[in-house]
N, C-alpha and C positions, 0 to 999 in steps of 0.2 A: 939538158935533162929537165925535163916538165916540174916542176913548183909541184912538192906534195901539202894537198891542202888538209890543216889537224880535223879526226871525224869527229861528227857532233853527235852526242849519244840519245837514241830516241827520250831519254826523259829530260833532255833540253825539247828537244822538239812537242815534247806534251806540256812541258811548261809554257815555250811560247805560245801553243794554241792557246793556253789558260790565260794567259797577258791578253792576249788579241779577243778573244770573248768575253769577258771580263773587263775590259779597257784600261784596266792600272794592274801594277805589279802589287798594289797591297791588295788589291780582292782577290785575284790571284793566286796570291800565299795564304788568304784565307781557305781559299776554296779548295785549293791540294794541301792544307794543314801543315804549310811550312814557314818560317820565319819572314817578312818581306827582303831582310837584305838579304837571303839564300838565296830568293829569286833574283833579285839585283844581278847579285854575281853570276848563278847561271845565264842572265842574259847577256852580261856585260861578256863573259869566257863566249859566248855566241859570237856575238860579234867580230872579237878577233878572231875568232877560226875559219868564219865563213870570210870569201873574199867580197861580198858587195853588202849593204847595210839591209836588216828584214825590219828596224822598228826606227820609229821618231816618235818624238813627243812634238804633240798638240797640246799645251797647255797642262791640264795633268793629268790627260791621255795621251796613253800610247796607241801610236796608230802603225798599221805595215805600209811601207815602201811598194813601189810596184812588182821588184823584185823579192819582197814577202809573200804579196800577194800569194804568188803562182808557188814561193818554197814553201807555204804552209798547208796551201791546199793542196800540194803533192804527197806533206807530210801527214795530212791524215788520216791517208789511206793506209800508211807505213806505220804508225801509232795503234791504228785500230786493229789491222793485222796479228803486231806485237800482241794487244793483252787480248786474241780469242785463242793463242799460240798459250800463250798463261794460265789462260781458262782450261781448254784442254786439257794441257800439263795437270792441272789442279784438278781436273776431273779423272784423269787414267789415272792419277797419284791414289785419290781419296776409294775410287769405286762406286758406290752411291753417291749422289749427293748431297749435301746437308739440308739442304733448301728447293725448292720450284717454286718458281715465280712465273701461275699462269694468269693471261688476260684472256675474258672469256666476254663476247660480245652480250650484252643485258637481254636480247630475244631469245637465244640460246635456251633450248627448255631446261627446265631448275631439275626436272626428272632423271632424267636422260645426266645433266650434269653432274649430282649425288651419288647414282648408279655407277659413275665412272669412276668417283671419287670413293664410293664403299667399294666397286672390286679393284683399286688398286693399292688400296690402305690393306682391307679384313680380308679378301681373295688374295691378291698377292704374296709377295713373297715377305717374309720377316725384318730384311731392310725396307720394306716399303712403309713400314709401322712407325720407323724412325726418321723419315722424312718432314722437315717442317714444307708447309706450304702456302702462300700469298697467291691469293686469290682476287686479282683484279675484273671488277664487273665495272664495263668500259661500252662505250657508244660511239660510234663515227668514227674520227679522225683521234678518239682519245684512244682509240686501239691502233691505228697505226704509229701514233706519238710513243708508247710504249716500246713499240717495235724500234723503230728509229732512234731512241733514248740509251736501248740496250737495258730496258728496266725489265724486262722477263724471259723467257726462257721458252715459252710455248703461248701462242694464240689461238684462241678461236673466234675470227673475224669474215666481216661480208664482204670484205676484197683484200684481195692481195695487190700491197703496195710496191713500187717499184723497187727490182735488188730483191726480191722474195719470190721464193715458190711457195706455192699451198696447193694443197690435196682437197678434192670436193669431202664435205661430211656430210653435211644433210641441207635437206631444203626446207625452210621453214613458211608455212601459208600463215601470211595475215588474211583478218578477216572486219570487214569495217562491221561495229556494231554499237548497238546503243542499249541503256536499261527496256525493260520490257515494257515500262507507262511513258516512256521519253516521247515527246511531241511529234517526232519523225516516223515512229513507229502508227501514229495513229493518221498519216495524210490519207489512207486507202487507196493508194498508188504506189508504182517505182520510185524511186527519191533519185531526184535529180541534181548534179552539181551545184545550179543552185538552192536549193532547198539546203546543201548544207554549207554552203558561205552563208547563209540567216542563222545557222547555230556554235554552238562551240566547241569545238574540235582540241583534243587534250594530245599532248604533243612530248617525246620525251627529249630533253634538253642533249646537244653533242656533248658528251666530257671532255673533249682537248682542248687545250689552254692557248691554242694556236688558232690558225685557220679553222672556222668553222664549216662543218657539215651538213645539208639540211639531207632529208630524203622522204620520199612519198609527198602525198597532195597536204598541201598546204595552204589553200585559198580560203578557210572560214577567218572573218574579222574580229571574232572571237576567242580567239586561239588561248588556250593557257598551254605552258610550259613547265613542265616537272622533271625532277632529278631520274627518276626512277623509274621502270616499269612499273612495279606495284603499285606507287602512287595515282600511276593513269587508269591501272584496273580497278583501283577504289574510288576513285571518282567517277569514272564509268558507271559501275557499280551503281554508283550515291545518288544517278541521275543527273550527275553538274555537264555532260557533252557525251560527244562520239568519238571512237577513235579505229582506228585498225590495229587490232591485239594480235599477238601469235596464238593459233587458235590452242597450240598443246599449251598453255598459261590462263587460258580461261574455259575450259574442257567443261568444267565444274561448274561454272556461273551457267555456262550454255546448256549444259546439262537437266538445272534445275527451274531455267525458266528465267532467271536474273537476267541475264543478258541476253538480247538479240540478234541474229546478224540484220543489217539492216536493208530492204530488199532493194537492192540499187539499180538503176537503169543498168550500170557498165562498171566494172571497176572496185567491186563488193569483196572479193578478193586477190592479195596477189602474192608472190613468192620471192625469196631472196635466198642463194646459195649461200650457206658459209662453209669455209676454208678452217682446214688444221693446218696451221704453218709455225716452224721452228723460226726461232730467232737467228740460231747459226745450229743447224745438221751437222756440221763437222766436228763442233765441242760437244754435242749432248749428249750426256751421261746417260747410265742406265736406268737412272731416276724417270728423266725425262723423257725418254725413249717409253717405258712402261706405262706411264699415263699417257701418252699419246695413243699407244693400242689400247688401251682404257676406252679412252674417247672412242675409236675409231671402232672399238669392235659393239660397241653400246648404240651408237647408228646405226651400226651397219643389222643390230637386232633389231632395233622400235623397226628401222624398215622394211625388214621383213614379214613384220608381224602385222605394218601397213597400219601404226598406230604413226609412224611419218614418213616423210618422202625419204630416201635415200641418197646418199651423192648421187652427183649426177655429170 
């Protein structure tokens, strides 16, 4: 008769990812708010249960075995499972939910974004009044980090990362421009690539704390780097360089003569798709379900009205 081996219960298994990320059992028990010898012992009851060893100590890290390796990275997927299974439950339980937590890519028009956000607060329905909401304004790879992190609930980002589906929303046109007395505006020709590696090109910084993302032309030796959309359209504005704005964010400057597009050989403007993508579709409440057709049906109007491009 086969040796029954005792089962390990998933919150050993999220404890030992927390040793193995973490590299000690006192960060650890800092990080999941438990005692360190709790942890001790939940590893230590690991051990004898399972029949081959998952940790050793390096000195005063701990490290996985080979046959860790492969049991923890089986066990993540088993962990992660467990609390959207949680979430879920906690979302059929509550009905609304307390909170959304969206990331919303920085080109994203603030218009369009508002509109969505006043018809699904004051148009909506009376739970929608009682919803808090975190509102992350994200760039690059800081919007995929968000996704991967499990810090939000709904994206609106310019690609979909792998392990996600997204839905086209709308297409946003950058447009390179410069102030109306800026030096480039006054060559009386095309502007050529180089013409603007000799000026200064205003650039918005990736927010991910990880691997960085660059996107569009990048070749002036002048480059600043800022946090912020805004800040690039005010120094545009100020005359300090050039940059490619999304045109529904500076409608107004372009409008009134402030800013220019600037008349480019090639490449004066261009376009990037973004995506409405759930963080997990199978737990999202009716919270998040609601803003999502917020967003989607607020698109789907500016483009009708051919005030922007449309999914596509």
């Amino acid at each position: 008769m086969p040796q029954q081996i005792p089962r390990v219960s998933l919150e050993q298994w999220r404890v030992l990812q927390a040793v193995v990320d973490e590299g000690s059992f006192a960060r650890a028990a800092e990080l999941l708010n438990r005692s360190q010898s709790s942890v001790s012992y939940m590893m230590a009851r690991m051990q004898e249960q399972l029949p081959v060893p998952v940790l050793e100590q390096s000195g005063r890290r701990a490290t996985l075995t080979e046959a860790g390796e492969v049991l923890v990275r089986r066990s993540r997927a088993l962990v992660d499972e467990a609390l959207k299974l949680e979430r879920l439950a906690a979302s059929l339980a509550q009905g609304w939910e307390p909170e959304i937590r969206l990331a919303v890519e920085i080109v994203f028009p603030t218009d369009l974004l508002f509109a969505a956000l006043h018809h699904f607060t004051d148009a909506g329905s009376h739970q929608a009044r009682e919803v808090r909401l975190q509102l992350i304004e994200s760039v690059l790879s800081g919007t995929d980090e968000a996704l991967f992190s499990g810090n939000v609930d709904l994206v609106v980002s310019g690609r979909v990362p792998p392990g996600f589906l997204g839905r086209p929303l709308l297409m946003v046109e950058f447009v390179a421009v410069a102030h109306c007395d800026h030096p480039l505006h006054r060559l009386g020709r095309p502007v050529t690539v180089e013409d603007l590696k000799s000026a200064r090109q205003l650039v918005v910084r990736d927010s991910g704390m990880g691997r960085k993302q660059d996107a569009g032309w990048l070749g002036a030796e002048q480059r600043w780097t800022v946090s912020h959309l805004r800040t690039s359209i005010e120094a545009v504005r100020r005359g300090m360089g050039f940059a490619w704005l999304p045109e529904a964010e500076i409608r107004r400057e372009l409008e009134r003569g402030e800013l220019r597009p600037l008349p480019m050989v090639e490449g004066g403007r261009r376009h990037a798709q973004l995506y409405l993508i759930y963080a997990d579709r199978d737990s999202a409440g009716p919270a998040v379900r609601e803003l999502a057709a917020a967003l989607q049906a607020q698109c789907e109007a500016a483009a009708r009205s051919g005030s922007l491009s449309g999914p596509r």
